[in-house]
N, C-alpha and C positions, 0 to 999 in steps of 0.2 A: 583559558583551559580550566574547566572544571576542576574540583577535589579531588574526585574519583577518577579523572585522565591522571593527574599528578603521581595517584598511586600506583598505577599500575606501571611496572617494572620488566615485566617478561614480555618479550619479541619471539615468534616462532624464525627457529632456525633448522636448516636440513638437519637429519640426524645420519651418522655413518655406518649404514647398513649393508649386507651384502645380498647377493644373490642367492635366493634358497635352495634353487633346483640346484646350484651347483653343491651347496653346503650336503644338500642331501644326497649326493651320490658319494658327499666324502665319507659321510655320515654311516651308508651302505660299505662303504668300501673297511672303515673301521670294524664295523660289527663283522663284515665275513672273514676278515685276518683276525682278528680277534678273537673269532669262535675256531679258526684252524688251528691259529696257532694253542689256546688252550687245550685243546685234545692232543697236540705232541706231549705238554708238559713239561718240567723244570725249569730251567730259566724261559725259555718262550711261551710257557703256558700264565708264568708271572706279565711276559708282556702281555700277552694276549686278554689278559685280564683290564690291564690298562686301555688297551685298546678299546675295550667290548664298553668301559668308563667313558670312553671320551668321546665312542659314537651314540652312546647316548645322550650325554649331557648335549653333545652336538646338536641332536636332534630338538632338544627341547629350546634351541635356541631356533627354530622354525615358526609363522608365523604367513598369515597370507590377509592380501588386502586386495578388498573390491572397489571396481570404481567409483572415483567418491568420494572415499574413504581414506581418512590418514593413521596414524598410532604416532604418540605424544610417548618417546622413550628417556625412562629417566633412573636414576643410579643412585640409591639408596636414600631416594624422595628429593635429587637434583635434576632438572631438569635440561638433558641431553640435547633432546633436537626432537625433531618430528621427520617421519619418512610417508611421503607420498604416493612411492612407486606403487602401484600394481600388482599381483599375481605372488608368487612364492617368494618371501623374503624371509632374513638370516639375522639378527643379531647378538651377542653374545647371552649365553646363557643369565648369566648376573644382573643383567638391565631389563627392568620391566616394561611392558608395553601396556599403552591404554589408548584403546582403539574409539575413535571418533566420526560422525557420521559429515561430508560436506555436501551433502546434496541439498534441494532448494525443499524448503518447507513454506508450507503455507497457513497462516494462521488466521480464526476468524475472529477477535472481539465481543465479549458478551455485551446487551443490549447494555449502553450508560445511558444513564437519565442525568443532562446537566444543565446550567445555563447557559444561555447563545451569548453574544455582545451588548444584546439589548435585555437583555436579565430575561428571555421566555425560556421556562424551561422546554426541553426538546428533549425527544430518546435520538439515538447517535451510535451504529457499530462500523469497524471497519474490517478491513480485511487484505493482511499485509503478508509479504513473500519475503523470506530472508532465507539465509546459508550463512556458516560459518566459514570469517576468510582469512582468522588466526587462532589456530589451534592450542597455541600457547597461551594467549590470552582467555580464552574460551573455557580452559580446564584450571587454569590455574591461577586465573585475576578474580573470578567471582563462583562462586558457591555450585549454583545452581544454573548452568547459562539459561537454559532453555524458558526454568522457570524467570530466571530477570529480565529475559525477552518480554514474556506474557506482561509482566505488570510494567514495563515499561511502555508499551504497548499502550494500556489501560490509563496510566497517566500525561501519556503524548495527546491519545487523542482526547480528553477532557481539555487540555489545554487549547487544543488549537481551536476544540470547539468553542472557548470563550473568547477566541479572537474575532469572529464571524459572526455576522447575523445570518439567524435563519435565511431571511428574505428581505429585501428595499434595504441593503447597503446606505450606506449617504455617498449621493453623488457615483461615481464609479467607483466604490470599493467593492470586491468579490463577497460573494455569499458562498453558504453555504446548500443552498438549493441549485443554484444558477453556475456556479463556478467549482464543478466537482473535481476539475482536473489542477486546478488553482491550490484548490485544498490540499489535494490527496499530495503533491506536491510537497506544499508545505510540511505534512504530516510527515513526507518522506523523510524529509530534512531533518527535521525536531525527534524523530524517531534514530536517525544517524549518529546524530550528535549523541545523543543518552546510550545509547548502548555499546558505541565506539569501543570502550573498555572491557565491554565482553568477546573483542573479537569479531565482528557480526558485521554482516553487509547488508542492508537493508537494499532489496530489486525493485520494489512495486507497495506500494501504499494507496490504498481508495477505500472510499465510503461504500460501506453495504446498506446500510437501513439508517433512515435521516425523515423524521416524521415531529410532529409535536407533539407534545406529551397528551395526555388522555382529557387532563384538565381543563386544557385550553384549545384544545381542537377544533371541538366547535364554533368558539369565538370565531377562531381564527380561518375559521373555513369560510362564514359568509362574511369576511373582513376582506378575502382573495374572489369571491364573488360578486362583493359592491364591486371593488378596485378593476374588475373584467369587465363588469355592465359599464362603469365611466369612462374606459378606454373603448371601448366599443361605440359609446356614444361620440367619443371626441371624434374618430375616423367616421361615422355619419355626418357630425354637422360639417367636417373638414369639405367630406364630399357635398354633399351639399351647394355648401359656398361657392365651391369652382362649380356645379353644376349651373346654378342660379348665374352666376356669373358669364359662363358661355351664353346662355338663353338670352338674357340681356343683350351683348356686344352681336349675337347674332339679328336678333329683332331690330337693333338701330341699322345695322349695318345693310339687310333688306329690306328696310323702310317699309316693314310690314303692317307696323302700328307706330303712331308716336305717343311717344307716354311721358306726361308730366312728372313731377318730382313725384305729387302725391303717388299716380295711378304707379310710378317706378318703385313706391315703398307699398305698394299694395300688391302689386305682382309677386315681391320679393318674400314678404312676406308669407302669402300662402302658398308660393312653390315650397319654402323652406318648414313651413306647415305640412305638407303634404309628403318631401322628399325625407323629411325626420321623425315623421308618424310611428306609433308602433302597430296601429290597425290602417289599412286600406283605405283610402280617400272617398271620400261619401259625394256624389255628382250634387251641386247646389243650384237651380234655376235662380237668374239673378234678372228680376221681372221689372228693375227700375235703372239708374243709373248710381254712380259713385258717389252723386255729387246731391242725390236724392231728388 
């Protein structure tokens, strides 16, 4: 556990609110006895005065919440409880409310310029979904949540960028080009873990923009286009070889020619001449024999 898990100290707990519509018909129900009875006067005009007191203050203990949404109630800078419910809610005048938003917010990462695993620098954004899913923690473990989100955010994903190579891992390790769901993953994770203390549930983490830096782009563009042209050559001579090879076992096997060792490394040859060419096979009249 972290420092900053260690410190923080506050758990969101219900807070004990009431019903508002109801508060607010007692609320009503004060202010019209208290306005009646003040216009009798004397002693019930002194109540009525109390009354017309206490369906106010009543009222001002009214409050409503949209879906979503909680309020963090607390008592002279103690923190009470959080209430969750919905629609017209009540609680006592003297306790203040500070309302919070829990719906899913989505954040995009400004462009970082970092290094990869293999020291190339690369630009790298992400684009990560959270919500808050402890109110208590949220308002009152750190400063600014919203903002500790961003830069945490900012320093996850530099991080995990220097766990990854851009491209060609060693062996099966994930990339960062090739294994975006691997990453975004990971990112999720490392992103969980650091912000835990503000409250926050990290839903979704992935990569938006993952490119190589300006510097080295073009290096690295015909570095991915030799690497294309040799893998494209390997899958020709592969074919090839079985092609040459069928042609072979079929010709012995209809004893359409027989070919000595030489004339069988001369066939081989210029089929695998001809089948691995990058220009169209030129017809050659062959006016003498092999053997001259």
């Amino acid at each position: 556990m972290s420092d900053t898990q260690k410190i923080s100290q506050t758990v969101e707990r219900p807070a004990a609110t009431g019903d508002g519509g109801l508060m607010l018909l007692v609320a009503l129900a004060l202010l019209g006895l208290g306005v009646a009875a003040a216009q009798v006067g004397g002693l019930l005009g002194g109540l009525g005065g109390l009354m017309i007191a206490a369906g106010v203050l009543t009222i001002t203990g009214l409050y409503s919440l949209q879906p979503n949404q909680a309020a963090a109630v607390t008592l002279f800078g103690s923190y009470v409880g959080t209430d969750r419910k919905t629609g017209l809610r009540w609680v006592w005048p003297w306790y203040m409310r500070r309302k919070i938003s829990l719906r899913v917010r989505n954040v995009t990462s400004e462009m970082l310029k970092v290094n990869d695993k293999r020291g190339n620098p690369i630009e790298i954004a992400a684009n990560v979904v959270w919500r808050v899913s402890d109110t208590a923690q949220a308002l009152f473990d750190v400063d600014d949540y919203a903002s500790f989100v961003n830069i945490q955010i900012e320093t996850g994903l530099r991080e995990v960028a220097r766990q990854y190579a851009y491209d060609h891992g060693e062996e099966d390790e994930p990339t960062l080009r090739t294994d975006a769901e691997i990453v975004g993953e990971r990112l999720r994770e490392d992103l969980q873990a650091r912000i835990a203390v503000a409250g926050v549930r990290i839903d979704e983490a992935h990569l938006m923009h993952l490119a190589y830096a300006p510097e080295i782009a073009g290096a690295m563009l015909k570095r991915q286009q030799a690497e294309a042209v040799l893998a494209a050559r390997e899958k020709i001579v592969a074919g090839a070889v079985r092609m040459v090879e069928g042609a072979l076992s079929q010709l012995a096997e209809r004893e359409v020619v027989v070919l000595d060792d030489e004339r069988r490394a001369a066939m081989v040859s210029n089929l695998l001449v001809v089948l691995c060419a990058d220009r169209e096979a030129q017809p050659v009249v062959n006016t003498g024999t092999l053997y001259g």
